[in-house]
C-alpha positions as CSV (number, residue, x, y, z in Angstrom):
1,X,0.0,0.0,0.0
2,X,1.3,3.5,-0.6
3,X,1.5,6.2,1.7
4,X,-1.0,9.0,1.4
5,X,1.0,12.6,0.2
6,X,2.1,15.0,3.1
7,X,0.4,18.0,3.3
8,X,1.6,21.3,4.2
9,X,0.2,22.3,7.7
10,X,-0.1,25.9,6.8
11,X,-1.8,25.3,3.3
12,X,-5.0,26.4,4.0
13,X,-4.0,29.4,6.6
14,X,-1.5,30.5,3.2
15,X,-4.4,30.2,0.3
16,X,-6.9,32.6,2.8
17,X,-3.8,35.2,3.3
18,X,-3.6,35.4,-0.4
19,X,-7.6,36.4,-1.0
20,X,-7.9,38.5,1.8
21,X,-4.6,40.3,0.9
22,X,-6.1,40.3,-2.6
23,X,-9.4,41.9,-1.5
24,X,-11.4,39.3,-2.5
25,X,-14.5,37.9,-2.2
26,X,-14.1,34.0,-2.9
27,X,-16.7,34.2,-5.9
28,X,-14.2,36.9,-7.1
29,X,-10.7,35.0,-6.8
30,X,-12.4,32.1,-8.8
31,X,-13.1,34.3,-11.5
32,X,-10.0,36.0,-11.5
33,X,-7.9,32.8,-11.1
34,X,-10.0,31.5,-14.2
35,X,-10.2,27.8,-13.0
36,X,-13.5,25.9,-13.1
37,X,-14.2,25.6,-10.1
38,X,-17.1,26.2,-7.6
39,X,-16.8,29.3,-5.7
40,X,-17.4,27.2,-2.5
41,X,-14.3,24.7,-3.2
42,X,-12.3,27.9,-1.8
43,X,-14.1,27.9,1.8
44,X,-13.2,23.7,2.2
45,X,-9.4,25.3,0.8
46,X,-9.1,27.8,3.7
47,X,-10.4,25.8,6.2
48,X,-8.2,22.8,5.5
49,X,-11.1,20.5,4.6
50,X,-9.9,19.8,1.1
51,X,-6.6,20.3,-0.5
52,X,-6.6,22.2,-4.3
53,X,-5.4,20.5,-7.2
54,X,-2.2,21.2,-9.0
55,X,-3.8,23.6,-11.5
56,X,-5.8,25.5,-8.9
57,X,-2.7,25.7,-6.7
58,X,-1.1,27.1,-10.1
59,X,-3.5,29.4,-10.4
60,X,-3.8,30.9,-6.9
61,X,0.4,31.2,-7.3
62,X,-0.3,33.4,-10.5
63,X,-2.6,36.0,-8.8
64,X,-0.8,36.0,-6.0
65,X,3.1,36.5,-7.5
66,X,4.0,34.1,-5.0
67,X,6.3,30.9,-5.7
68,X,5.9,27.5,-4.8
69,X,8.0,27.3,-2.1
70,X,6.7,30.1,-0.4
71,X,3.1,28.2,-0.6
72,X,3.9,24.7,0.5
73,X,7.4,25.8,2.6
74,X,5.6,25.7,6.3
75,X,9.0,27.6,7.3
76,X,8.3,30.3,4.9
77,X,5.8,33.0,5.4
78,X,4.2,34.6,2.0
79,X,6.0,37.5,0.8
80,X,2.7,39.8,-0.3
């Protein structure tokens, strides 16, 4: 059996910083990241009940002008 992926403890905590330093509604950051999505997916992000997928983490780094590392480093605080 495998293992399941680790996570980043400070994912969701990261992906809220981003909106509310963005000003955004989360209907708004959906639209504006472009990914088809439900607005709602981005409540389940921030409160760490469900994890993005690889293009909606892409998408949130865009926005954001943030790198990976910076998103899934728990070290690292975002650099806004």
């Amino acid at each position: 059996m495998g293992h399941a992926r680790r996570r980043p403890k400070r994912l969701a905590e990261k992906l809220k910083e981003i909106r509310i330093h963005l000003g955004l509604s989360q209907a708004e950051l959906v639209r504006r990241m472009g990914v088809d999505i439900h607005y709602t997916n981005v409540s389940k992000y921030e409160s760490d009940k469900n994890e993005p997928d690889l293009m909606v983490l892409h998408a949130y780094l865009r926005l954001a002008d943030v790198t990976f590392t910076e998103i899934v480093d728990d070290k690292m605080d975002l650099m806004l």
